[in-house]
MDAnalysis code that builds the backbone (N, CA, C; Angstrom):
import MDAnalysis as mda
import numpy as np

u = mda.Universe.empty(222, n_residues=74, atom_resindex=np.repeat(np.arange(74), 3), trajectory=True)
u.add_TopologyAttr("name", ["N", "CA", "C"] * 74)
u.add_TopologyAttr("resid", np.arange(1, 75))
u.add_TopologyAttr("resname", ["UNK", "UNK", "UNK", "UNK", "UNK", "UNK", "UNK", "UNK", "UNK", "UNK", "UNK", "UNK", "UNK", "UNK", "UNK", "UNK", "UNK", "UNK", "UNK", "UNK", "UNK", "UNK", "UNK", "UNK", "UNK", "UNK", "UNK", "UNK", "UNK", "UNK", "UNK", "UNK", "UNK", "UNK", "UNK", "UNK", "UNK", "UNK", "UNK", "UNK", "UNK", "UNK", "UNK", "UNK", "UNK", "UNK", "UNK", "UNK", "UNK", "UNK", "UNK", "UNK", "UNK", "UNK", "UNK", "UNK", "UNK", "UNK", "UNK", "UNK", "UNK", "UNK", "UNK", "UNK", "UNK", "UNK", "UNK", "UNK", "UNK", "UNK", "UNK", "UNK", "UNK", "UNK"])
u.atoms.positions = np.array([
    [-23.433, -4.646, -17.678],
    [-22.716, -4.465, -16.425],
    [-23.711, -4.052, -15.341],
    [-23.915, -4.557, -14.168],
    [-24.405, -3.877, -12.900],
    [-24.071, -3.015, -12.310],
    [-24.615, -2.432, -11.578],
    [-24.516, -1.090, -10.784],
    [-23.372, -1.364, -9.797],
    [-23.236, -2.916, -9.181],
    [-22.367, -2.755, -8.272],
    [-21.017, -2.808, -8.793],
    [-20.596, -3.160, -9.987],
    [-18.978, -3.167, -10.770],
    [-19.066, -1.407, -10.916],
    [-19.713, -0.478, -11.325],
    [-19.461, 0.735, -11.589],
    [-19.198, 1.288, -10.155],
    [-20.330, 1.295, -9.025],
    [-20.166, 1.891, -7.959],
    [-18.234, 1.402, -7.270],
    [-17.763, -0.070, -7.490],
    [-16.362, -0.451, -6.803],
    [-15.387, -0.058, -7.266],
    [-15.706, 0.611, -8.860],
    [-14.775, 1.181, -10.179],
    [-14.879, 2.629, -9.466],
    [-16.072, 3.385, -9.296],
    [-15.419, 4.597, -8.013],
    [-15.240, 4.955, -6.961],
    [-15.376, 4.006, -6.265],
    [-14.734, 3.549, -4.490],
    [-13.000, 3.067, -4.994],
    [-12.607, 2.086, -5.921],
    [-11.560, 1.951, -6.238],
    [-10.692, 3.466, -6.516],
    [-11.448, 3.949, -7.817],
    [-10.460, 4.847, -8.358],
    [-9.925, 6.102, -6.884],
    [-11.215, 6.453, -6.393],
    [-11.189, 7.519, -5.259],
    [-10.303, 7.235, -4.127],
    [-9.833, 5.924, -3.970],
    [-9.105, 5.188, -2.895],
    [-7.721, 5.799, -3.642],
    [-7.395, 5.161, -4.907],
    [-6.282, 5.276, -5.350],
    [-5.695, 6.950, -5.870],
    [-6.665, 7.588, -5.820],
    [-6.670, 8.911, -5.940],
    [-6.013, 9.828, -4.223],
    [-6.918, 9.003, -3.479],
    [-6.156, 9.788, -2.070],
    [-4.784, 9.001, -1.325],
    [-4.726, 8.007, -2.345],
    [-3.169, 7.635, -1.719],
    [-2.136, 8.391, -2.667],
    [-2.304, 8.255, -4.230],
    [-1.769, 9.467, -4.510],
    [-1.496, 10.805, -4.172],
    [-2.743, 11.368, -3.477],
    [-2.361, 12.851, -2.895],
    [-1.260, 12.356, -1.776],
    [-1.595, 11.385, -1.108],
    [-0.632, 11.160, 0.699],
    [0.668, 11.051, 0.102],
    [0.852, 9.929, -1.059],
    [2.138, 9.913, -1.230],
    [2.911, 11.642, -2.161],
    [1.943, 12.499, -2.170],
    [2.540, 13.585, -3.268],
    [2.979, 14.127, -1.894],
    [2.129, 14.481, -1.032],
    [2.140, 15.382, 0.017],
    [3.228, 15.113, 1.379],
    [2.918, 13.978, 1.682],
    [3.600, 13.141, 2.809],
    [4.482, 12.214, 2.330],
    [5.124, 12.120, 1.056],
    [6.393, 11.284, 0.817],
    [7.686, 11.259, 1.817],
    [7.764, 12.252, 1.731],
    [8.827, 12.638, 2.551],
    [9.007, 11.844, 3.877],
    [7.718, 12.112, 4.227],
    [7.328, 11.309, 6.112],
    [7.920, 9.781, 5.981],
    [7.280, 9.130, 4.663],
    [7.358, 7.817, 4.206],
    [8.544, 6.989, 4.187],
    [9.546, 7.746, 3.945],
    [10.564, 7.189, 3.090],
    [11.375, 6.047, 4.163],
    [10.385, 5.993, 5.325],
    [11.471, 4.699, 5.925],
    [10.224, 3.157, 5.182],
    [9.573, 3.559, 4.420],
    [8.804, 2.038, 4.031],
    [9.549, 1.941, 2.908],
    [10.064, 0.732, 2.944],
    [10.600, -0.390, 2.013],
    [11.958, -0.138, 2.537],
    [12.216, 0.439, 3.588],
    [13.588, 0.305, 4.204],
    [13.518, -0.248, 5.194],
    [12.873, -1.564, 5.588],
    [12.809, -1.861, 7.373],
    [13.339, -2.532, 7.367],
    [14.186, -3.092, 8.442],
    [14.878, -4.254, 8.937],
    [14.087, -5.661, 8.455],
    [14.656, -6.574, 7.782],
    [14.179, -7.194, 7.236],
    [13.883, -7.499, 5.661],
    [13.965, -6.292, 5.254],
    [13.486, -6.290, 3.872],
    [14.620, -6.903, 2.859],
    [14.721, -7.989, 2.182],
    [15.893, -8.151, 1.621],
    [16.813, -7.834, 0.263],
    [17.763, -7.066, 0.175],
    [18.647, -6.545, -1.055],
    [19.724, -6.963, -1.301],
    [19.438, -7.759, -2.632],
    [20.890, -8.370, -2.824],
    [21.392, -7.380, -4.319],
    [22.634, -6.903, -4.342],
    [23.265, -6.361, -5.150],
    [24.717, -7.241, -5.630],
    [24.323, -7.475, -6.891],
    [25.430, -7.937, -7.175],
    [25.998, -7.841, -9.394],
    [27.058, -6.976, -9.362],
    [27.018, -6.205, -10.844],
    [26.122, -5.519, -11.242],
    [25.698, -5.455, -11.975],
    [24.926, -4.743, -12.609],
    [23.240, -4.943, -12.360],
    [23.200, -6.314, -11.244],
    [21.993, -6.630, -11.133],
    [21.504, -5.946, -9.614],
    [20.338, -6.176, -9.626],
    [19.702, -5.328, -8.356],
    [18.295, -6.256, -8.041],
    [18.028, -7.158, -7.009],
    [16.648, -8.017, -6.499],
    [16.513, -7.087, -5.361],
    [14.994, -7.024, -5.050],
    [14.653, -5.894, -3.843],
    [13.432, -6.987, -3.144],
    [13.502, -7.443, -1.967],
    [12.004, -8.398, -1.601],
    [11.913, -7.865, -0.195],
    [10.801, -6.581, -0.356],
    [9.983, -5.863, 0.472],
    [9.348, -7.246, 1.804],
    [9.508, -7.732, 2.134],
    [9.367, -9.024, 2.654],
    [8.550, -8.085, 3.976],
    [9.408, -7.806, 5.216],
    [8.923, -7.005, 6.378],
    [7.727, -5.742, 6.218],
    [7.904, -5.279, 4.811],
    [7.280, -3.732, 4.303],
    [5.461, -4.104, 4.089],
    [5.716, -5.889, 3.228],
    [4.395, -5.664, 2.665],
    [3.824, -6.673, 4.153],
    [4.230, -7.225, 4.886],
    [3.745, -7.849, 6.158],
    [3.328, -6.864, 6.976],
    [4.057, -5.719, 7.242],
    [3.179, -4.522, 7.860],
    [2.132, -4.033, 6.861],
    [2.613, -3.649, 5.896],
    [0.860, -3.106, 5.173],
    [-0.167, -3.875, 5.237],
    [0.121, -5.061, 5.134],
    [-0.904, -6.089, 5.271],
    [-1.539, -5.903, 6.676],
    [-0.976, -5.737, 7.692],
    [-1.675, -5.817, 8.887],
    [-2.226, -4.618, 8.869],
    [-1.899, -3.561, 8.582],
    [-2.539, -2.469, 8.798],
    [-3.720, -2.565, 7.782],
    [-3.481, -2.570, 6.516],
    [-4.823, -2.254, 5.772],
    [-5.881, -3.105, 6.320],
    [-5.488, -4.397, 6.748],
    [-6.598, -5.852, 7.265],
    [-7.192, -5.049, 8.355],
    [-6.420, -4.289, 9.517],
    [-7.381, -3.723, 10.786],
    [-7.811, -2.193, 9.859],
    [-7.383, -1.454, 9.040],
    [-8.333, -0.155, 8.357],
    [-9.407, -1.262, 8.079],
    [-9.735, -2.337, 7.102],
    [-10.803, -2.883, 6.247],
    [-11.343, -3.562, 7.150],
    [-11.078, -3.987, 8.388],
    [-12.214, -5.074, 9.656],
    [-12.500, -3.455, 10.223],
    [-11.844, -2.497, 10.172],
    [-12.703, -1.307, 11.181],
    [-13.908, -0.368, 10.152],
    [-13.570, -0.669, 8.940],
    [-14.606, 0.087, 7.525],
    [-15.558, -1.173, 7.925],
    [-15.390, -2.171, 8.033],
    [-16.773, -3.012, 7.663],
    [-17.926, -3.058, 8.731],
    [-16.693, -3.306, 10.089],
    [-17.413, -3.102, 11.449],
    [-18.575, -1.558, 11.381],
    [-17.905, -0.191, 11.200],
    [-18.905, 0.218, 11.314],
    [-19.771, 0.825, 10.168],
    [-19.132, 0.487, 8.937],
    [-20.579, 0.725, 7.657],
    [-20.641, -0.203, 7.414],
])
C-alpha cells in the first residue's frame, strides 16, 4: 500500500469523525434536512419509500462549493 491510501484513510476517518460530533451536538438545529419541500414520501400500509430528492441536491451544492473552496486555497 502507499502512503497516499493511508494518509486519505485519515483525512477520511477525521472528516467522518467531525460530522459525527456536529450531528451529536447540533442535531437538533438539523432536523429540517430531509424535510424540505420537495423531498418525496409515499406511505402506503405498512410500507414506507422516502426519496430525499431536494435534501441531497442541496448537500451536493454545498459540499461541491466547501471542496472548490478546500482546493482553491490548499
Amino acid at each position: 500500500m502507499t502512503p497516499e491510501i493511508g494518509r486519505f484513510l485519515i483525512y477520511t476517518g477525521l472528516v467522518l469523525v467531525a460530522l459525527g460530533i456536529l450531528i451529536v451536538f447540533f442535531g437538533s438545529k438539523l432536523s429540517w434536512l430531509g424535510s424540505l419541500p420537495g423531498d418525496i414520501r409515499m406511505e402506503r400500509g405498512n410500507t414506507r419509500v422516502y426519496f430525499p430528492i431536494v435534501t441531497m441536491i442541496v448537500l451536493s451544492i454545498v459540499l461541491t462549493i466547501i471542496i472548490n473552496l478546500f482546493r482553491r486555497f490548499f
